[in-house]
SEVEXZA-53396 format. One record per residue (C-alpha): residue number from 1; x negated, y negated, z negated. Coordinates in nm, 4 decimals. Example, Ala and Ser with C-alpha at 12.3 -4.5 7.8 and 13.67 -1.06 7.14 Angstrom:
2
{pos=1, px=-1.2300, py=0.4500, pz=-0.7800}
{pos=2, px=-1.3670, py=0.1060, pz=-0.7140}
This chain:
272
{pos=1, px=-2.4366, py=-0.1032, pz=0.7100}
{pos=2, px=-2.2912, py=0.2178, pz=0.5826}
{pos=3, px=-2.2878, py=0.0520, pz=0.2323}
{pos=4, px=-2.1482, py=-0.2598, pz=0.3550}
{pos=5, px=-1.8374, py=-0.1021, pz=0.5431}
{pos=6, px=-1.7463, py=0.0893, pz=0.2031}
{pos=7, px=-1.7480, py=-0.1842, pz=-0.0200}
{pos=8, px=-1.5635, py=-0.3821, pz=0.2365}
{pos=9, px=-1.2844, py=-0.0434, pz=0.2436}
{pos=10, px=-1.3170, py=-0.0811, pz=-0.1457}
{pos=11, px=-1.2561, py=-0.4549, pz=-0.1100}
{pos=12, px=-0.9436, py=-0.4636, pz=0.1067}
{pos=13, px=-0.7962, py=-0.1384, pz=-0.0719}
{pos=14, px=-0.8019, py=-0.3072, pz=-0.3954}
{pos=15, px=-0.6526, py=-0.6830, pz=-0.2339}
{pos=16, px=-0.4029, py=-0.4527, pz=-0.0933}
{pos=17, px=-0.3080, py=-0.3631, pz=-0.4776}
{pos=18, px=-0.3318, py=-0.6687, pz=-0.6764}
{pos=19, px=-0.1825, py=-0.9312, pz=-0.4298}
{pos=20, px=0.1846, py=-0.6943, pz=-0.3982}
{pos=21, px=0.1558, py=-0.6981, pz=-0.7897}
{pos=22, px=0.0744, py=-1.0426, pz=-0.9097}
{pos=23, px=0.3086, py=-1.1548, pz=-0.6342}
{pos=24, px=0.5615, py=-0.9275, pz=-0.8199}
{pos=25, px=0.4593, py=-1.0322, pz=-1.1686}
{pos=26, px=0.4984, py=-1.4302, pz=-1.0246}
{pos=27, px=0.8397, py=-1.3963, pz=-0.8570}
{pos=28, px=0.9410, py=-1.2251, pz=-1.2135}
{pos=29, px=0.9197, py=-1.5590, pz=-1.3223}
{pos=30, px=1.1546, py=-1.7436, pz=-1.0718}
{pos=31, px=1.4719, py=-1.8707, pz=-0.9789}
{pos=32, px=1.6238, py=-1.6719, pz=-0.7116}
{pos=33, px=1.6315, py=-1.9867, pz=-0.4863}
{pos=34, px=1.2498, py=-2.0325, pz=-0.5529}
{pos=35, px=1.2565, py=-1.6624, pz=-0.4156}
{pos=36, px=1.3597, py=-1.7632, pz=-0.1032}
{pos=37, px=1.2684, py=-2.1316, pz=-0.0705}
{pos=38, px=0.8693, py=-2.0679, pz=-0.1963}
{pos=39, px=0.8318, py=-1.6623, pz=-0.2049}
{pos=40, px=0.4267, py=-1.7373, pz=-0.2331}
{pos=41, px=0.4594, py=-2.0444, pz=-0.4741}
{pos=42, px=0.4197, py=-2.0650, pz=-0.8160}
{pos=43, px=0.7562, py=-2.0929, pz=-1.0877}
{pos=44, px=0.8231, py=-2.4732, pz=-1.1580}
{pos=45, px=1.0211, py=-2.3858, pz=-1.4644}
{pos=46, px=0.9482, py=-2.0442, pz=-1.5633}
{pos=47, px=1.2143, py=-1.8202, pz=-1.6071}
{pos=48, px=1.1496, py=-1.6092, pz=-1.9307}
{pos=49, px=1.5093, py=-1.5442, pz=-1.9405}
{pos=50, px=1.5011, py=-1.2882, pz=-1.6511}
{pos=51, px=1.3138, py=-1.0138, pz=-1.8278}
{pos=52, px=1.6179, py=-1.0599, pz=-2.0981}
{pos=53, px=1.8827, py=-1.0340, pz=-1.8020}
{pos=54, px=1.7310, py=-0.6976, pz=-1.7265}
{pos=55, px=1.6614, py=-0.5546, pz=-2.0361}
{pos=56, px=1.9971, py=-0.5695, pz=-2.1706}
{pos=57, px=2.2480, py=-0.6607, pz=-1.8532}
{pos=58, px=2.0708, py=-0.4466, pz=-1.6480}
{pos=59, px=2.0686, py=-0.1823, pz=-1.8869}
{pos=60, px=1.6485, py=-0.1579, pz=-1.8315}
{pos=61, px=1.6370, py=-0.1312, pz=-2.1506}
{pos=62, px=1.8126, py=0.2068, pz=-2.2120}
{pos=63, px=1.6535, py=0.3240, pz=-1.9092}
{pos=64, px=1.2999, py=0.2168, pz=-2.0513}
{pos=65, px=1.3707, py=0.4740, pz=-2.3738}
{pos=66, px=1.5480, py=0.7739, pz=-2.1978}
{pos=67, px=1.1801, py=0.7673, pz=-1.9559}
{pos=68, px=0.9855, py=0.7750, pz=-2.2968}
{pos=69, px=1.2026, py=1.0573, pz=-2.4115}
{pos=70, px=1.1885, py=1.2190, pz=-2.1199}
{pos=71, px=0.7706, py=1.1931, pz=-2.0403}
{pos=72, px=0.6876, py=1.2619, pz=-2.4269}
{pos=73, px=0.9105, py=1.5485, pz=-2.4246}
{pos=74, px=0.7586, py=1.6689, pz=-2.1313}
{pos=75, px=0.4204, py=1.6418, pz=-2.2097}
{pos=76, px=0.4675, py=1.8116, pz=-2.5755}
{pos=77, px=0.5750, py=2.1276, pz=-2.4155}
{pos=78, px=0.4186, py=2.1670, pz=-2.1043}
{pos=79, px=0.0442, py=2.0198, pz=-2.2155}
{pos=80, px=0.0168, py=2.2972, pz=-2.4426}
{pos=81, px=0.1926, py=2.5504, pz=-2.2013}
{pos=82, px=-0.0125, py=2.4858, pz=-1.9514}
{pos=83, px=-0.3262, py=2.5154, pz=-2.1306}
{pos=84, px=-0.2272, py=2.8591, pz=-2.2296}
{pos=85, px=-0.0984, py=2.9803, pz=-1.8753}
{pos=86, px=-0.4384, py=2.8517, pz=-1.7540}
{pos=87, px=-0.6741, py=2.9924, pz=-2.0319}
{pos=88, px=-0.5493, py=3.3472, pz=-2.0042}
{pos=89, px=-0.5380, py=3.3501, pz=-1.6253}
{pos=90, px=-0.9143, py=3.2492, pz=-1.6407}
{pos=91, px=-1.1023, py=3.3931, pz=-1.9550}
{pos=92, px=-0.8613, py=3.7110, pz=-1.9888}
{pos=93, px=-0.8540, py=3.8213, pz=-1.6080}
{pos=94, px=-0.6137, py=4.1324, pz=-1.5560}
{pos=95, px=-0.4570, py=4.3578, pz=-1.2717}
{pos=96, px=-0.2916, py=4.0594, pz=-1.0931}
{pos=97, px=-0.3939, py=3.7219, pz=-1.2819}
{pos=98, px=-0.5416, py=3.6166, pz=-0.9393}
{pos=99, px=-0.2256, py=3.6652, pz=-0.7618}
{pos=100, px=-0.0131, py=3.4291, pz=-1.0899}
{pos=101, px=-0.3106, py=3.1455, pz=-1.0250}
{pos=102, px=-0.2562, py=3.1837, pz=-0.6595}
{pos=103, px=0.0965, py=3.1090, pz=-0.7303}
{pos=104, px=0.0750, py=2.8368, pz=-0.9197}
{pos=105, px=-0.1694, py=2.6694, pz=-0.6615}
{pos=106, px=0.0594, py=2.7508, pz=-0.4199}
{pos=107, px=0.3641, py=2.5620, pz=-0.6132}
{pos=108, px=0.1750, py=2.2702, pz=-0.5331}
{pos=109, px=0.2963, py=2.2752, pz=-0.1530}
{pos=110, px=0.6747, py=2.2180, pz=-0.2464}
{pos=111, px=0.7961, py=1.9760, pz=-0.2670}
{pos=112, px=1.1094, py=1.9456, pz=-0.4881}
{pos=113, px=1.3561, py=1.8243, pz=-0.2822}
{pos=114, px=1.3577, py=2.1746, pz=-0.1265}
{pos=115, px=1.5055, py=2.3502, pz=-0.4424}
{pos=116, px=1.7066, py=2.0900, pz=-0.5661}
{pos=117, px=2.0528, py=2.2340, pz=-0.4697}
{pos=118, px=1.9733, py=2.5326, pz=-0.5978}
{pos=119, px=1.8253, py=2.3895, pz=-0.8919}
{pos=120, px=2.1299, py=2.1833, pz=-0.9577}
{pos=121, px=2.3479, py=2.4876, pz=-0.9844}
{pos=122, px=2.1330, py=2.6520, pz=-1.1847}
{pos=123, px=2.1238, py=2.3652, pz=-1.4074}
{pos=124, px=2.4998, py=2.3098, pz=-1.3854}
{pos=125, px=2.5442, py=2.6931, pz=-1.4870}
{pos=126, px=2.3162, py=2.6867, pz=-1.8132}
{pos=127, px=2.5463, py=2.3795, pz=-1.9131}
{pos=128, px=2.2424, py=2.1157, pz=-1.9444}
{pos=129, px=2.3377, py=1.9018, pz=-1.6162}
{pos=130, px=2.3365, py=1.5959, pz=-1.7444}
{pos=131, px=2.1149, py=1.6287, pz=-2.0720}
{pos=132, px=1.7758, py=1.5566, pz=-2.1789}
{pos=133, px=1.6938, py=1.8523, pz=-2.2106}
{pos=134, px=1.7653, py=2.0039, pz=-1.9031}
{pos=135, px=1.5866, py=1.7109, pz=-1.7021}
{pos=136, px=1.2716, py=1.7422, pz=-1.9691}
{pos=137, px=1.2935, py=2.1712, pz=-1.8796}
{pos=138, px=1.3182, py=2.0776, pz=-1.4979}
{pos=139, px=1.0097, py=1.8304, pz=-1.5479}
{pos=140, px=0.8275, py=2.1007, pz=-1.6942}
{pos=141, px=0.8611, py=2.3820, pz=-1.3944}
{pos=142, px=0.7880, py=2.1097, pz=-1.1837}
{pos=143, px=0.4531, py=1.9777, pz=-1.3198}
{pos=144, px=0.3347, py=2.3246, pz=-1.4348}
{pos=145, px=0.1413, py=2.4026, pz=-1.1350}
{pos=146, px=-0.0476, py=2.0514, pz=-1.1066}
{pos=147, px=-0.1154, py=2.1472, pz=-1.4919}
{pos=148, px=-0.2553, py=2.4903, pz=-1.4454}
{pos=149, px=-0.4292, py=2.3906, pz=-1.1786}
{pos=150, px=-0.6301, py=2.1897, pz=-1.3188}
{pos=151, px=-0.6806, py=2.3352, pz=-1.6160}
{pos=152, px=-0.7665, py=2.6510, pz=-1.4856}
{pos=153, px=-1.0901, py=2.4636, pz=-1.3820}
{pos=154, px=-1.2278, py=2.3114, pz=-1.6988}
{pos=155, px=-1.1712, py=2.6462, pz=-1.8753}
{pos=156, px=-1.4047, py=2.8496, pz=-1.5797}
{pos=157, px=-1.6853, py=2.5638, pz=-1.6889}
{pos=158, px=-1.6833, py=2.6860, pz=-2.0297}
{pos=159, px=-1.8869, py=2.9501, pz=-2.1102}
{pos=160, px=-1.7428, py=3.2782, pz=-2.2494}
{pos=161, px=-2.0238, py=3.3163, pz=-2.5193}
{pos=162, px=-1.8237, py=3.0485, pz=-2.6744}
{pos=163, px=-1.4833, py=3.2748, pz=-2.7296}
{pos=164, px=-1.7186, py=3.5768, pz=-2.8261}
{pos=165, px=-1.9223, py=3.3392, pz=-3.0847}
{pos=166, px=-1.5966, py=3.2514, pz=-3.2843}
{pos=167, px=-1.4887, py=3.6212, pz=-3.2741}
{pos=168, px=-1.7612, py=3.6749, pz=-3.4798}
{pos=169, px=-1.7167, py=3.3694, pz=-3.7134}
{pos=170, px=-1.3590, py=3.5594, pz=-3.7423}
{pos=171, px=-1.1092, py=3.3680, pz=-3.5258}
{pos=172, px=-0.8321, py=3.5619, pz=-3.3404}
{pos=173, px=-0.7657, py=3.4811, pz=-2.9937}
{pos=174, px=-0.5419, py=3.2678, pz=-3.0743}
{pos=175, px=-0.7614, py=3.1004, pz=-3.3267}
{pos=176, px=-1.0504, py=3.0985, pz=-3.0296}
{pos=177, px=-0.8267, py=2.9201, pz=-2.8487}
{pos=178, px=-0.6616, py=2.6505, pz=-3.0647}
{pos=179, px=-0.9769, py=2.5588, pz=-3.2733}
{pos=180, px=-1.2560, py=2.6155, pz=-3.0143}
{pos=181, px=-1.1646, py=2.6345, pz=-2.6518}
{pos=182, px=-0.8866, py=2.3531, pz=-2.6298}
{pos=183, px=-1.0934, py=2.0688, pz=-2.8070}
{pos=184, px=-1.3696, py=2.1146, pz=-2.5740}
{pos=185, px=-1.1533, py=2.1099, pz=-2.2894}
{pos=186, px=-1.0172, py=1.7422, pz=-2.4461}
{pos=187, px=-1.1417, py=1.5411, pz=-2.1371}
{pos=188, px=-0.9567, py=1.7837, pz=-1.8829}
{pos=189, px=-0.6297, py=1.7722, pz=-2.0908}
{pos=190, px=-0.6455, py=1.3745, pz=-2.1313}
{pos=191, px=-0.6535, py=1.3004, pz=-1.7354}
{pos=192, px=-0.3828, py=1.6024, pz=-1.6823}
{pos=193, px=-0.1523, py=1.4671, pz=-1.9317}
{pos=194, px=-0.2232, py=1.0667, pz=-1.8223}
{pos=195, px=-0.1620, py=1.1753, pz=-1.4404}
{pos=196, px=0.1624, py=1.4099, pz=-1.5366}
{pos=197, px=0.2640, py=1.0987, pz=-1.7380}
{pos=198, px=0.2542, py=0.8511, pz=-1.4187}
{pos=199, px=0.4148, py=1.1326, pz=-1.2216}
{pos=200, px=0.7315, py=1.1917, pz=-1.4427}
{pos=201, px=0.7491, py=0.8339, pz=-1.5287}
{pos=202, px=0.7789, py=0.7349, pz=-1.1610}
{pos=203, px=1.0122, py=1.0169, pz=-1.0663}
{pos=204, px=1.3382, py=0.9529, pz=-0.8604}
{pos=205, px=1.5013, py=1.2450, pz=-0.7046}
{pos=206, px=1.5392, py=1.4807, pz=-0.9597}
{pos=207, px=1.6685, py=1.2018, pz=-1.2187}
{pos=208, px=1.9046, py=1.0987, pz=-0.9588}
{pos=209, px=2.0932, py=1.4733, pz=-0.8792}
{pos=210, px=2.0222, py=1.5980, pz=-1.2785}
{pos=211, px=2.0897, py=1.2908, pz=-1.4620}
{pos=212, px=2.3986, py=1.1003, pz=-1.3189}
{pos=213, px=2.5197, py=1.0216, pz=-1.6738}
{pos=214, px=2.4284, py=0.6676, pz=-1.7495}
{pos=215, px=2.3072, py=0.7036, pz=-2.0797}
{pos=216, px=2.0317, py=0.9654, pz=-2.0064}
{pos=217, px=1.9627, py=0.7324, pz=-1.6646}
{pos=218, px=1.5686, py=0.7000, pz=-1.6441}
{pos=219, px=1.3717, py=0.3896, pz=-1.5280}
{pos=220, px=1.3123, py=0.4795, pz=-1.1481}
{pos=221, px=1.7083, py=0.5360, pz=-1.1626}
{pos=222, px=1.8251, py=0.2123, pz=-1.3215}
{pos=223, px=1.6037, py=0.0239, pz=-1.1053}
{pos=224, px=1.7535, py=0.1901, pz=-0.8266}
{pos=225, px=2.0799, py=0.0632, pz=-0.9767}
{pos=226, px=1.9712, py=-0.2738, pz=-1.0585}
{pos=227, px=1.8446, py=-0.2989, pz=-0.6738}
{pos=228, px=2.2201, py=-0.2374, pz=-0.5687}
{pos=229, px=2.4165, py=-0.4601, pz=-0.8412}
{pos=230, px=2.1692, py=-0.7349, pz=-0.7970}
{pos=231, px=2.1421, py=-0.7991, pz=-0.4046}
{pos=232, px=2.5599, py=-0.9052, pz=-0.4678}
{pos=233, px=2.5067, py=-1.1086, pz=-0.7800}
{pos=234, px=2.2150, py=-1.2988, pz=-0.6410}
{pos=235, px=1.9647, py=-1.2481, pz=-0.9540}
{pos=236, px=1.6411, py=-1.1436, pz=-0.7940}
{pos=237, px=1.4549, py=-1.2987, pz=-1.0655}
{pos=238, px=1.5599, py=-1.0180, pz=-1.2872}
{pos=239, px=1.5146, py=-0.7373, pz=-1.0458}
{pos=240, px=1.1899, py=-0.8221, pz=-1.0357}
{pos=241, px=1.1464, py=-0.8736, pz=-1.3994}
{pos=242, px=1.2694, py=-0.5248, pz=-1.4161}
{pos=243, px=1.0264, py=-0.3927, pz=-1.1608}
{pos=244, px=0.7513, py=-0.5306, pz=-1.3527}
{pos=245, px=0.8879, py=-0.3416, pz=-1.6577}
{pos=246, px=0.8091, py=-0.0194, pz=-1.4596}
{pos=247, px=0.5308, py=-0.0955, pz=-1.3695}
{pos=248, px=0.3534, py=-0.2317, pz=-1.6759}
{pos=249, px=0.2778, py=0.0424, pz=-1.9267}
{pos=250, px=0.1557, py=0.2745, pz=-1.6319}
{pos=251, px=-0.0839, py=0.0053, pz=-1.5761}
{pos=252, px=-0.1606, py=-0.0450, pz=-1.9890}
{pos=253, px=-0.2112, py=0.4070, pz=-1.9894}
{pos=254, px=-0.4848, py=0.3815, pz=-1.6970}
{pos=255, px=-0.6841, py=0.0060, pz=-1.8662}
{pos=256, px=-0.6746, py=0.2098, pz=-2.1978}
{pos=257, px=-0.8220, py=0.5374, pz=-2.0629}
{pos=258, px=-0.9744, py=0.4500, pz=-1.7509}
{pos=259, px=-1.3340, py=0.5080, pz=-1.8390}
{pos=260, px=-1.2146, py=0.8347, pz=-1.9886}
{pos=261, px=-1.0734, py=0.8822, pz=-1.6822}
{pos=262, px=-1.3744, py=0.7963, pz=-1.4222}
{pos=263, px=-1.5637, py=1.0315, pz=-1.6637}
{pos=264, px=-1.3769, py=1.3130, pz=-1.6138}
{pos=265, px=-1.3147, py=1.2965, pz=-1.2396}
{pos=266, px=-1.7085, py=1.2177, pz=-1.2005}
{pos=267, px=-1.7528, py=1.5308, pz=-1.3880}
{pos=268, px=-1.5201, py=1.7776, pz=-1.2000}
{pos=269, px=-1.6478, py=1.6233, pz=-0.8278}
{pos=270, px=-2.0606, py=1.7195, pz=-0.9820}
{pos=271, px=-1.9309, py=2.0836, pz=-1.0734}
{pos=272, px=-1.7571, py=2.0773, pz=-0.7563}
């Protein structure tokens, strides 16, 4: 019975998923009077043109790049920061390192609306309000705790005979770290970055207050945008062409690595 209720849980859980998006990925493909007339029907002339319509005169398109600026940017400095932060605080334990882990765990219970004025002048003051740089620094802070976090766990599973083994073979620590310790922590790294990856590419606030400048605009932004200029010109089919833009390489990153994925989390929950 116990069995039965779960996969039933499972069942409804994942209807509740893939009806909201093929319904999405269908009405992509409409008219907006078909939107309105037949919102559960299928396209009787579909419209191909309404992906064009927001790529370009919605400006998705622009939007699309500056979020694969601004997640690869992200992830190339804080992947590798992270990793380090986390390392240290684990394998070199000192007067305090508890306390800095602490922290970062503790990071997690912000949320960022709470620092954003702040943040904003502080941005405003280092003169990188409204620059890619600046949001891909912000993005950073933000997802460093999540990172170390994480991290801090896969390096506690391996063992420490490992870093004194390639001390002998003559590796710094830095060596120890880069050649040894980081590959086997691969898995741990993979999900972090994948899950930081859907997390920046889905984020609103912070792109709204840090990035106001049109041309640095990410994708949660300019669909925001596209919501607003679209409800008066009537063109639903493209704001849900757009939508389906979002959505799809988030759901191409998990089909891609989602074994990798189960792996991992399997992994961590039999440690656990």
């Amino acid at each position: 019975m116990t069995k039965f209720i779960g996969k039933l849980l499972l069942l409804v859980f994942g209807i509740s998923i893939v009806v909201p998006f093929l319904w999405v990925l269908v009405s992509s493909f409409k008219t907006g009077n078909e939107i309105f007339a037949s919102p559960w029907g299928m396209p009787k002339n579909p419209q191909f043109v309404n992906f064009r319509h927001a790529w370009f005169d919605g400006e998705i398109g622009s939007n699309f790049v500056n979020s694969i600026i601004m997640t690869l940017g992200t992830l190339a400095i804080l992947i590798p920061t992270g990793a380090m932060a986390a390392y240290v605080l684990v394998k070199y334990p000192f007067k305090g390192s508890k306390l800095i882990l602490n922290s970062f765990m503790g990071g997690l219970m912000f949320p960022n609306f709470l620092v954003i004025i702040p943040l904003y002048l502080l941005i405003a003051r280092l003169g990188l309000l409204n620059t890619k740089i600046g949001l891909i620094l912000v993005y950073v802070a933000y997802s460093l705790a999540f990172t170390v976090f994480v991290l801090s766990g896969f390096f506690e599973q391996l063992p420490n005979e490992l870093i004194e083994a390639s001390f002998l073979d003559g590796c710094s620590h830095s060596e120890s770290f880069w050649k040894v310790m980081f590959p086997l922590a691969k898995p741990g790294v993979l999900v972090v970055a994948i899950f930081n990856a859907i997390g920046l590419w889905n984020e609103y606030p912070l792109a709204l207050v840090l990035a106001q400048d049109k041309s640095i605009q990410t994708l949660p932004v300019g669909i925001a945008n596209l919501t607003m200029t679209q409800q008066y010109s009537g063109d639903w089919g493209a704001l849900f062409a757009g939508i389906v833009i979002v959505m799809l390489p988030v759901m191409i990153v998990y089909l891609i690595f989602r074994e990798q994925i189960q792996k991992t989390m399997l992994a961590g929950a039999l440690k656990g």
